[in-house]
C-alpha positions in Angstrom: 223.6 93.5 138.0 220.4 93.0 139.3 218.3 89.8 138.3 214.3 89.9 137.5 213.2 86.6 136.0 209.7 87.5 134.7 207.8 83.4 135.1 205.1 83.7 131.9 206.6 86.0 130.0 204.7 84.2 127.0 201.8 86.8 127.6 203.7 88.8 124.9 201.6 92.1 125.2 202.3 92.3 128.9 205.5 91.0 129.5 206.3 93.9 126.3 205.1 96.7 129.2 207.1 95.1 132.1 210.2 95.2 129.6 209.8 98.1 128.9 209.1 99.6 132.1 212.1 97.8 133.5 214.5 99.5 130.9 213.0 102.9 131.3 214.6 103.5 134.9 218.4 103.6 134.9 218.8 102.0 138.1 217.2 98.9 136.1 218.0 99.3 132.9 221.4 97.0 132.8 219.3 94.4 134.5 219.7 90.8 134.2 216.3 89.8 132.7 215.6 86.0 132.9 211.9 85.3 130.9 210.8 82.4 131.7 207.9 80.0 129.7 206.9 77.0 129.1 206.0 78.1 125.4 209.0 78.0 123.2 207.6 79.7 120.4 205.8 83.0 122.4 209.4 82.9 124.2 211.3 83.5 121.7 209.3 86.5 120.3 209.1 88.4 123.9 212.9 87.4 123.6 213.3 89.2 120.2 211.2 91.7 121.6 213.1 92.4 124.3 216.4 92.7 122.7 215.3 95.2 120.0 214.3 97.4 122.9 217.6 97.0 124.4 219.1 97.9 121.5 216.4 100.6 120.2 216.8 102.0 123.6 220.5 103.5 123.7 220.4 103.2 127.0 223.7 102.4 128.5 227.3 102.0 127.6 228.1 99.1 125.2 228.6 96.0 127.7 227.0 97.4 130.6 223.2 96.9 129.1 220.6 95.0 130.1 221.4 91.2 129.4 218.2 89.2 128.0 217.9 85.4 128.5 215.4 82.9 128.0 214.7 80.1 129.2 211.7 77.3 129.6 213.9 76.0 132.9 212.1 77.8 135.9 214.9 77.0 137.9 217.5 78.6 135.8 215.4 82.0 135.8 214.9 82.1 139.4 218.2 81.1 140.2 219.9 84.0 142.2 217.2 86.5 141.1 216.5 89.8 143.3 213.0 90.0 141.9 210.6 87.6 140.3 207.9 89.1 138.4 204.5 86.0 138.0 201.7 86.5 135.3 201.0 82.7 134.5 197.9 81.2 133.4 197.1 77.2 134.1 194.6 75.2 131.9 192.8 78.6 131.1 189.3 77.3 129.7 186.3 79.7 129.2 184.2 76.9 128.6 184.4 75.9 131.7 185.2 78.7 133.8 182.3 80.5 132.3 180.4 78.7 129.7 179.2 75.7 132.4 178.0 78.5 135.3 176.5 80.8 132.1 174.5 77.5 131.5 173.4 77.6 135.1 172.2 81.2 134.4 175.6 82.7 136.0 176.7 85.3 134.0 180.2 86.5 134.5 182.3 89.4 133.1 185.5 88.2 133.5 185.0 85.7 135.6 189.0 85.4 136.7 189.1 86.7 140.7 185.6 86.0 142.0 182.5 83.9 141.2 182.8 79.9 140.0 185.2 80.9 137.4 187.6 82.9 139.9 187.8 79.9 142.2 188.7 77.0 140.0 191.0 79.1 138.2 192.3 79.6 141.8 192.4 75.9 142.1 194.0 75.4 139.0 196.3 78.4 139.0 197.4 79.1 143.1 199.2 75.3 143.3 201.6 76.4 140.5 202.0 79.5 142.1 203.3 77.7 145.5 205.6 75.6 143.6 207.4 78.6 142.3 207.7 80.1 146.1 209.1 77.0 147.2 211.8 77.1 144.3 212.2 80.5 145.8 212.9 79.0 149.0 215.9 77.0 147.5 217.5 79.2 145.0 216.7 82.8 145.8 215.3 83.0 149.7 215.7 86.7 150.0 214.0 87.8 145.9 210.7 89.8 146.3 207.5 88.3 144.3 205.7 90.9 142.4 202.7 88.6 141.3 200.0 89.4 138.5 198.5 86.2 138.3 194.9 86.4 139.3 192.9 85.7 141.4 195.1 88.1 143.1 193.6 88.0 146.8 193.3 83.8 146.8 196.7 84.0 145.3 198.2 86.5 147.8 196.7 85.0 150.7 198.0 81.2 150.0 201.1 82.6 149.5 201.4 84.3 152.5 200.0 81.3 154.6 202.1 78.4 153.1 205.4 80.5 152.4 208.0 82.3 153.5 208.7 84.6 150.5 208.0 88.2 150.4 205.8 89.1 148.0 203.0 92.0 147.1 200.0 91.4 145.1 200.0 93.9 142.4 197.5 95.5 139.9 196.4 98.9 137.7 192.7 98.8 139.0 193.6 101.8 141.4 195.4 103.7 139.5 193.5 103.8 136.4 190.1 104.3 138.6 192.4 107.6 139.3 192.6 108.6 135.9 189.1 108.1 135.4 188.0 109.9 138.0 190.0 112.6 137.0 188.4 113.0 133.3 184.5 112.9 135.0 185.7 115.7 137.0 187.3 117.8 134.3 190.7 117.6 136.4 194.4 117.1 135.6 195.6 113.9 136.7 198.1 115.2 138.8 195.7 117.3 140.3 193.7 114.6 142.1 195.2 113.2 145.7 193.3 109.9 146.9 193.4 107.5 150.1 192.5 104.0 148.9 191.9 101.0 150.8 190.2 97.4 150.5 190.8 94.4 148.7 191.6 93.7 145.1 188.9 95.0 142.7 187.0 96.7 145.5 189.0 99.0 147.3 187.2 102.2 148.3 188.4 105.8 147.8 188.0 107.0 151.0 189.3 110.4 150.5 189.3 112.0 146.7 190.8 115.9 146.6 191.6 118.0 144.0 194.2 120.2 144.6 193.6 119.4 148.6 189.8 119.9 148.2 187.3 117.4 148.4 186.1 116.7 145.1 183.8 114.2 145.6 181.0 117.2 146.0 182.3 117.5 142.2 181.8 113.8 141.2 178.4 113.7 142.7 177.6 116.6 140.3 179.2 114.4 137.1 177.0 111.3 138.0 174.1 113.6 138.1 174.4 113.8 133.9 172.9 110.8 132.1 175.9 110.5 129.8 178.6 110.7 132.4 176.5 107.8 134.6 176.7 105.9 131.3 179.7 105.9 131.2 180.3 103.8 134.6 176.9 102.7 135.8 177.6 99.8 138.3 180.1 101.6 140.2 178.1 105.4 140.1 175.4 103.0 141.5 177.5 101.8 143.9 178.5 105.1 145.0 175.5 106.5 145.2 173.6 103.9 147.6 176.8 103.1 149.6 178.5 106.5 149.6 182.4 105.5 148.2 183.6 105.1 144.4 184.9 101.9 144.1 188.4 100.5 142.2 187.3 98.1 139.5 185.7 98.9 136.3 182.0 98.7 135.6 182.3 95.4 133.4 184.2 93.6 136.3 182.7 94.8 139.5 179.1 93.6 138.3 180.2 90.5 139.2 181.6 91.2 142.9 177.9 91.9 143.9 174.4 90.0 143.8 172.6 93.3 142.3 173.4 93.7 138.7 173.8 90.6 136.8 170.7 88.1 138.0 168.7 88.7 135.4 168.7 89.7 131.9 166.5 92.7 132.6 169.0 94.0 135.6 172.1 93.3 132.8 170.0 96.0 130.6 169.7 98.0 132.6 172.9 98.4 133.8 174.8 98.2 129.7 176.2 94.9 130.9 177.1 92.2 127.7 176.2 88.9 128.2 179.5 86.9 128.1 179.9 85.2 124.7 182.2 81.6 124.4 181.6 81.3 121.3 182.5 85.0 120.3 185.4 84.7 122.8 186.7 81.6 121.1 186.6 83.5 117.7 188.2 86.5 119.5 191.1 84.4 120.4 191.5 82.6 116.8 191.7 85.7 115.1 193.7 87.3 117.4 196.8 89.0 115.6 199.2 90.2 118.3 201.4 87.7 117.8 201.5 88.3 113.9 201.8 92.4 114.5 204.6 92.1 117.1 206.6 89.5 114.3 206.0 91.9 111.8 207.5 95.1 113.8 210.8 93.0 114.2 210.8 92.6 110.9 210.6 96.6 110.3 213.0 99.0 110.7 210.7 100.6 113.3 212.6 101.8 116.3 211.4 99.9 119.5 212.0 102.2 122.2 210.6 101.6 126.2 208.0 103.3 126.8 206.7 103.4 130.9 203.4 102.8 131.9 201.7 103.0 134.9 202.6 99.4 135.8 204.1 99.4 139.5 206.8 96.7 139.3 209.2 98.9 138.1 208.4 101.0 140.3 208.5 99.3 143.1 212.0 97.8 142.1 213.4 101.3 141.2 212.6 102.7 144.8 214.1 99.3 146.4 217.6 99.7 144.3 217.7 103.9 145.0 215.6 104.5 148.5 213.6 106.8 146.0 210.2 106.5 148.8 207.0 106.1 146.5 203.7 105.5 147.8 201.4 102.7 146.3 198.6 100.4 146.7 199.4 97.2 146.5 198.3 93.8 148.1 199.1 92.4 151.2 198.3 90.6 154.2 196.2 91.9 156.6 198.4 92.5 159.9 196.1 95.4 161.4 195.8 97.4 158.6 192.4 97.3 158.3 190.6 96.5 161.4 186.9 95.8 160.6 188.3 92.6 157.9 189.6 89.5 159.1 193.4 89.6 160.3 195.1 87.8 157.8 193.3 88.1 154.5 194.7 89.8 151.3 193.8 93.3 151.6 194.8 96.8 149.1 196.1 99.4 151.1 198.3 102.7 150.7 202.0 101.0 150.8 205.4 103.2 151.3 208.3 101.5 149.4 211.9 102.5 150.2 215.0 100.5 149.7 214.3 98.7 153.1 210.9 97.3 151.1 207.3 98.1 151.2 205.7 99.3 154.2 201.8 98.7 154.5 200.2 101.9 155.8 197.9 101.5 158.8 194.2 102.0 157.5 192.0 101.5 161.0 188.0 100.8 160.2 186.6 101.3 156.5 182.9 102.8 156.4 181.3 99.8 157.5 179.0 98.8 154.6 182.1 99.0 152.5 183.3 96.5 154.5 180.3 94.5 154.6 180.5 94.5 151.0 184.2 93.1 150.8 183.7 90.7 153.8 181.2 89.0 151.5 183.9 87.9 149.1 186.5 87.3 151.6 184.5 84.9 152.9 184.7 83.2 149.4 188.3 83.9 149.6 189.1 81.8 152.5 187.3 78.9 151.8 189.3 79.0 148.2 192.7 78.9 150.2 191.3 76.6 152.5 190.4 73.9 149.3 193.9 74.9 147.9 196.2 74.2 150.6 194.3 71.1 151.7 193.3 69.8 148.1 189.6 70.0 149.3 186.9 70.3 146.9 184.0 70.7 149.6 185.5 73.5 150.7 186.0 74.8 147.1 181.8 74.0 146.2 181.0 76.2 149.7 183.5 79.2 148.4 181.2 78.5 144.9 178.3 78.4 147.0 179.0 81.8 149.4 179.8 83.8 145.9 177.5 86.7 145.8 176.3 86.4 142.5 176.1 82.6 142.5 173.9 82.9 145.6 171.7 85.5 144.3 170.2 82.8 141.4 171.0 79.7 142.2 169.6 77.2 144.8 172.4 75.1 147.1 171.7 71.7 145.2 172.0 73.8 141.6 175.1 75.3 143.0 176.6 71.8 143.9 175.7 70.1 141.0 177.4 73.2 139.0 180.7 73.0 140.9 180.4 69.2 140.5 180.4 69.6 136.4 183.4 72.2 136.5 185.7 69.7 138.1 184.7 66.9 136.6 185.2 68.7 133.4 188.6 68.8 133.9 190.1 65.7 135.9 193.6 66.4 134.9 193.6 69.0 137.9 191.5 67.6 140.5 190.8 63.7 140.3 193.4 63.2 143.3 191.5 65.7 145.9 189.3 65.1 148.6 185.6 65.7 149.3 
């Protein structure tokens, strides 16, 4: 029986799709699944969750199914596991990961990977993360990591650096850029071939065919009409000056770059939101997932697996049946792409097999892609660097290299921001350095 101990399964919604992915491929579904939080009550409903799609299911003879557990002991879930699935969140605070820069006139969409909010959650968040790799070390050395937790390059990167655990970085930017691309084109999805490669949230489609033609003669012609360029501004924009189509979403690639969110005027332009606390505190209050998914196990509603376009099950399935699969996924830069520093966290093409995943061999990206993406590595590394030696100076320079940060804000403005986001929370980083 193969063990996955999922650490955060309280992110109900999500851990719901990895469930259910899981239990949709045979070779997986009479898995050992270990969920693992340090909220008892969102536990026990991904628990109850999980167990009605067991049974819902059908799959499987009675006693060979999938066996559910969980468990707020980290320990016990990683204890002999063969995979360990991470999407954790530590001291998750939009007033401070966005409301403080937003006062500073730093307006981030997501704020989670990049910018002043993507660093100290890195701070906050990429500690915890080691601490579960060295747990790894001690009760299940050989278990691949299939980690969620953003920001996924700072994340990645430390890992790789400070541990010796195997591990990928994974997310559905790539993918459902695919899709996308697919509907401004008037394709199938399974009609559309790509070659991928750069970091997380801006990795470049290099190559884009439909049915083994290039279609990017095709997607030219879609930007051309006002509605489709609506419909994905920042990155048409991007295409259209730099050449590529880029993997993350309008709303979230904004902030990667110094060009679109400066100014309200630029923000306008561009269909961008301001980023709201006070609506996203309301949001959150209101927020009746939890309620819905209480009130389904109540039903009689069958609640079968349904796959998604996740890769961790994926990625699990080929490992237990050699089915070969090719991916992006994030890893560490050993030559894969030769114009971005040798070691950093880049996306490539990956081939997984039951021997593991095999990073595909990328060579130079079109250079002012890469000077694009070597602009937030370089915010990247300074992040790890603060993280591993518990260095806030180097933390306020990764602040201060941020693209968007440095396109409004002087060096003393940027200081005395980074300065109010630790200090606001002391809990975290009253014992580091300057």
């Amino acid at each position: 029986m193969v063990k996955i101990a999922i650490i955060g399964a309280g992110s109900v919604v999500f851990t719901r799709r990895l469930v259910g992915d899981i239990l949709s491929f045979p070779a997986l579904s009479d898995s050992h699944i270990s969920l693992m939080d340090i909220d008892g009550d969102r536990l026990e409903l991904v628990r109850g969750l999980s167990v009605r799609m067991v049974r819902d299911s059908g799959i499987g003879a009675p006693g060979v199914q999938a066996k559910i557990e969980s468990t707020t002991d980290r320990e016990r879930a990683l204890d002999g596991a063969d995979y360990v699935i991470t999407t954790i969140r530590v001291g998750d605070d939009d007033e401070v990961d966005r409301g403080i820069p937003q006062r500073y006139g730093i307006d981030q969409a997501v704020g989670d990977t990049i910018g002043p909010g993507g660093v100290i959650k890195g701070l906050r968040t990429v500690p915890v993360l080691l601490d579960i790799c060295r747990d790894m070390e001690r009760l299940c050395p050989e278990a691949w990591l299939l980690n969620y937790t953003n920001p996924m390059a700072i994340a990645c990167w430390a890992i790789n650096d400070a541990t010796s655990i195997r591990n990928v970085g994974l997310c559905h930017s790539v993918q459902n850029t695919a899709g996308k691309l697919a509907g401004y084109i008037g394709a199938d999805d399974d009609e559309l071939s790509y070659w991928t490669a750069g970091i997380n949230h801006m990795a470049w489609f290099l190559r884009l065919e439909r049915n083994g033609q290039d279609a990017y003669p095709a997607l030219r012609e879609a930007m051309a009409s006002p509605e489709t360029f609506a419909k994905d501004t920042v990155r048409f924009d991007v295409m259209r000056h730099f050449g590529y189509f880029v993997s993350e979403s309008t709303r979230h690639m904004s902030e990667y770059l110094p060009y679109f969110r400066g100014d309200g005027e630029r923000m306008e332009r561009y269909r961008l939101a301001p980023f709201d606390v006070a609506a996203r505190e309301r949001q959150q209050r209101a927020d009746t997932h939890y309620e819905d998914i209480r009130r389904e196990l109540q039903s009689d509603k069958l609640l079968k697996p349904q796959r998604t376009n996740e890769y961790a099950a994926y990625i699990m399935d080929s490992m237990q049946t050699g089915t070969l699969r090719r991916m992006n996924v994030n890893v560490r830069n050993e030559g894969l792409i030769t114009n971005l520093l040798e070691g950093s966290c880049v996306e490539v093409p990956c081939l997984v097999d039951e021997m593991g995943v095999h990073p595909c061999h990328v060579g130079d990206l079109p250079e002012q892609c890469a000077g694009l993406i070597r602009s937030n590595i370089n915010v990247q590394a300074l992040a790890v660097k603060a993280i591993l030696e518990k260095d806030l100076e180097s933390a306020t320079h990764a602040i201060m290299l941020d693209p968007l940060t440095a396109s409004v804000l002087s060096l003393d403005n940027a200081r005395q921001m980074a300065n109010e986001m630790f200090a606001a929370q002391p809990e975290y980083f009253a014992p580091w350095t300057r």
